[in-house]
N, C-alpha and C positions, 0 to 999 in steps of 0.2 A: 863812887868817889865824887866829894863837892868839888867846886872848880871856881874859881878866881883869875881876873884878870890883874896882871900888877904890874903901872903906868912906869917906864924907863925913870919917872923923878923920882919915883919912890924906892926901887930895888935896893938903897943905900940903907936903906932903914930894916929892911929883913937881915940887916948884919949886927943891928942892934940887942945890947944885949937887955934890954926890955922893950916894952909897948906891944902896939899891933903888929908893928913888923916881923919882932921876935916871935910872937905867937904866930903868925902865919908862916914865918921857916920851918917852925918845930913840926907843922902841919905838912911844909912839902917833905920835908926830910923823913919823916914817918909817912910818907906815900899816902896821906890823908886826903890830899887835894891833887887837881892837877890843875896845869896853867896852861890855857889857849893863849894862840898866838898866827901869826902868818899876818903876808903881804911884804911888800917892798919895804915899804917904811918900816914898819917892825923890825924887820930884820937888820934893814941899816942902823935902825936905835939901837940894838943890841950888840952889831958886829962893833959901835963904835964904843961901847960900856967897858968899862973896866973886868967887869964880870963873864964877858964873854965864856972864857972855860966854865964856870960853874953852870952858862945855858944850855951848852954843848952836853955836860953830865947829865942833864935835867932832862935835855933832848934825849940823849941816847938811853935814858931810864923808862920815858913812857912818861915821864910827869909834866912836862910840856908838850903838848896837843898840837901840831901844824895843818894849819888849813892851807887852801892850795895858795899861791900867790893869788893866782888870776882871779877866784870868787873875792878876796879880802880887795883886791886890789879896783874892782871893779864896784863894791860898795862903797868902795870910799871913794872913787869919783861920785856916785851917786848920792851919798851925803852929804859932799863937798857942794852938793847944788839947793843942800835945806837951809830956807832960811832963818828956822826954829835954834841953828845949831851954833852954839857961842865960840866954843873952843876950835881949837887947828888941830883934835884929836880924833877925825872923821878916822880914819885908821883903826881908833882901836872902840869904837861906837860899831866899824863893822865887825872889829871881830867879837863883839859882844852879840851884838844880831846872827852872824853866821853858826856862833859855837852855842850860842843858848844863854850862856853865862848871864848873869846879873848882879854879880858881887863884884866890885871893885876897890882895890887900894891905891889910892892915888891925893897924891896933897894938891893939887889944881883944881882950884873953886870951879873955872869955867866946865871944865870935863864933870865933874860931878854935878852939876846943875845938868849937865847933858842927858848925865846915865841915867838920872832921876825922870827925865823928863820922856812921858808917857807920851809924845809926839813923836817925839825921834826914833825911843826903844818901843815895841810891843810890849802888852804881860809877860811876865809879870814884871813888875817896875822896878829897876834899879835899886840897889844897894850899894852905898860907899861907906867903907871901913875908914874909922877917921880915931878911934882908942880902944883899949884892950878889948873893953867892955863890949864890943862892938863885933868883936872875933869869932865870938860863938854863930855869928850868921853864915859866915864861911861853915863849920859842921853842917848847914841844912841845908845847904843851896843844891841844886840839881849838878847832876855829871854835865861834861862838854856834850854837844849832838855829837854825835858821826858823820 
């Protein structure tokens, strides 16, 4: 199963009834993908998201991946001290390091110059989904680690 990380600004957009967003719902909802996640922050992005119950279904399907707080949370202090790193999304840069992941949907220029950036991430180098077209890299991306 590929895996995706998908930034709290964008979730709005997997309700949409086209683009990338549409296309990567149709992918959770057919259990195509899964979505890594964990830490504090994460999880306060989501308990404060409108979408809360549809996480919890996500959660309790297996299509959302939780890492422990403590490892997410302890990378992102350790991130928070690069100073390669533009965005204030030290959070989900670890949960991209922790889970494997390298595909991201997120409309935040600074994050995506992040994911890309082969200082911050290891190999292999970031991916950000930014149009349809662009969705078929979600099918080849690796599973989350364990």
């Amino acid at each position: 199963m590929s895996s995706i990380i998908v930034d709290t600004n964008s979730i709005h957009k997997l309700f949409q009834e086209t683009g990338v967003g549409a296309t990567i719902w149709e992918l959770i909802k057919n259990r195509a993908i899964q979505v890594p996640g964990g830490g504090t922050k994460y999880k306060d992005e989501v308990v404060r998201s409108p979408l809360r119950e549809v996480f919890q279904e996500l959660l309790r399907s297996g299509i959302i991946k939780l890492y422990s707080d403590e490892d997410i949370d302890t990378l992102e202090a350790q991130y928070k001290l690069n100073p390669d790193l533009k965005s204030d999304d030290q959070h989900v840069i670890a949960i991209a390091y922790r889970s494997g992941c390298r595909v991201l949907f997120s409309a935040d220029k600074a994050l995506s110059d992040d994911f890309k950036n082969h200082k911050i991430l290891p190999k292999p180098r970031g991916k950000v989904l930014c149009n349809k077209y662009y969705a078929k890299i979600v099918q080849g991306a690796p599973p989350c680690k364990e």
